[in-house]
Structure formats: C-alpha cells, structure tokens
Residue, then its C-alpha position, 0 to 999 in steps of 0.5 A: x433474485x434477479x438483482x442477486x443474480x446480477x450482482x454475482x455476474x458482476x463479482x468477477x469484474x471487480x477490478x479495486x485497483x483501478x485507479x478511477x474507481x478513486x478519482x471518482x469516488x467510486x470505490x465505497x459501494x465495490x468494496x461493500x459488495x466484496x465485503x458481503x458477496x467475495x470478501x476474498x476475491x481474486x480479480x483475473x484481469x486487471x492491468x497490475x495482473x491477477x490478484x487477491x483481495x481480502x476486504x473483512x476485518x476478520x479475514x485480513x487479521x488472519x492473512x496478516x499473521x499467517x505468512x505459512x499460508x499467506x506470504x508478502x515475499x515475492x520470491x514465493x508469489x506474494x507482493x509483485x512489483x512487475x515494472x523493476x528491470x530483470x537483475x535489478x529487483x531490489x528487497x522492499x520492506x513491504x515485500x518482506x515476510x518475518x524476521x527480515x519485516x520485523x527486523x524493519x517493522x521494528x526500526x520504525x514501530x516507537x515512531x507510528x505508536x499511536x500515542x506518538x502519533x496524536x503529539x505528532x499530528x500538526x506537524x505530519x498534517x503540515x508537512x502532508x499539506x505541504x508535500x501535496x500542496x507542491x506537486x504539479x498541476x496537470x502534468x504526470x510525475x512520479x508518485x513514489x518519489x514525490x509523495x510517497x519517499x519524500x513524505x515518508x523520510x518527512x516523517x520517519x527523520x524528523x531532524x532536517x540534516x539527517x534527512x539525506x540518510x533517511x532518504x536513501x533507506x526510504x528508497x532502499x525500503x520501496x524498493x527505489 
C-alpha cells in the first residue's frame, strides 16, 4: 500500500522528455510506470511546457485516427514547436492533420513500405552509420539539421544529384 501510494505521488512528476532520462538509459522503468498507472499522462512542468503523453498501444491507435478529438495541428494546440520567431512559423509535416498529412504521408509511403525497408537496410544502416560517425565530439551542434534533415533527404532521395531538392523539401517538412 505504501509503495502505491509513493508511486501515485511520484506520477505527476514524470517529465519523459527529459533529455537525461536517455542519455542514462533511465526511461524503461518511467514508461513502465506510465503504461501501468497514467497510460494518458500529462506533465504540467517540463522545460518544453505541458504536454500529453499516451504510452499503450490501444490508446495511441485511437488518438492516431481520431484527429476530431485529437489534432497534430497547431493552429488548434496540438504539436507546438515554441522557439520559431513569431511571423516566421512554417507548416510541418508533422504538424499536420489529414488531408494536407495524407497528402505528404503519401509522397513517401512506397519508400518506408516494409518490404521496401528489409532490400533497403544495408544501405540506411551505412548511411546512419555514417551521418552519426561524422557528428562533433564534445561540442553542441544542431540535431535537426546534422542528423535528423540530413539523414532523412539520405534516405527519402536516394540518387545523390537529386539531393539538393530533397534537401529543401526536408526542411520545408521540420519546419526548417
């Protein structure tokens, strides 16, 4: 009874975007905890600002296809990206609810097909190899565009000279 209790005390502290929570390998036993006790938990107070997090498989599926109840689109408070100067907010894939996220989902959908995916894998392997092989060692860097642009126009533009096009939609897709 007294560990439950603890536990139930500790639930609204659980901030999973923490950064340390991954760099120490720490996030298994929170998201356990979240799954069993808050599988819809909202965290009050992290430094990203509050936020919903949905840990069971059940319930992400329903938020997924619900976008009625449950919206990516920030115009109506879902996916907020606070630090883009006020005037300059962009659209972002991710951002997005149906039909302009369908539209976009649809563009790469023959790309990340699963079958696609196992002919594909030495070379995103490689090529994720190679793009986290290159980042700097003990100095800050920009994730979005080292990593996360740059591997994804890899991967989604798979001839190298159409690259330099991929690479403006990839931005234009973070919202970059």
């Amino acid at each position: 009874m007294v560990q439950a209790e603890a536990r139930q005390r500790a639930l609204p502290s659980i901030d999973v975007s923490d950064p340390k929570l991954y760099q120490e390998d720490a996030w298994r036993p929170l998201f356990a905890t979240l799954r069993r006790d808050d599988p819809v938990h909202y965290c009050e107070a992290s430094r990203f600002g509050p936020y919903w997090s949905v840990t069971r498989y059940d319930d992400i599926f329903t938020v997924e296809l619900d976008h009625e109840n449950y919206s990516s689109s920030s115009e109506l408070g879902g996916i907020q990206v606070a630090d883009q100067p006020k005037g300059q907010e962009r659209a972002s894939f991710i951002r997005m609810d149906p039909p302009g996220h369908t539209a976009q989902r649809r563009t790469v959908a023959p790309i990340v097909a699963p079958s696609n995916l196992v002919n594909l894998e030495p070379l995103i392997r490689k090529r994720t190899a190679d793009v986290l092989d290159a980042l700097p060692r003990h100095e800050t860097f920009d994730w979005v565009t080292r990593v996360s642009v740059d591997l994804t126009n890899m991967m989604l533009v798979v001839r190298r000279r159409d690259r330099q096009c991929g690479f403006a939609r990839c931005r234009r897709a973070f919202g970059g």
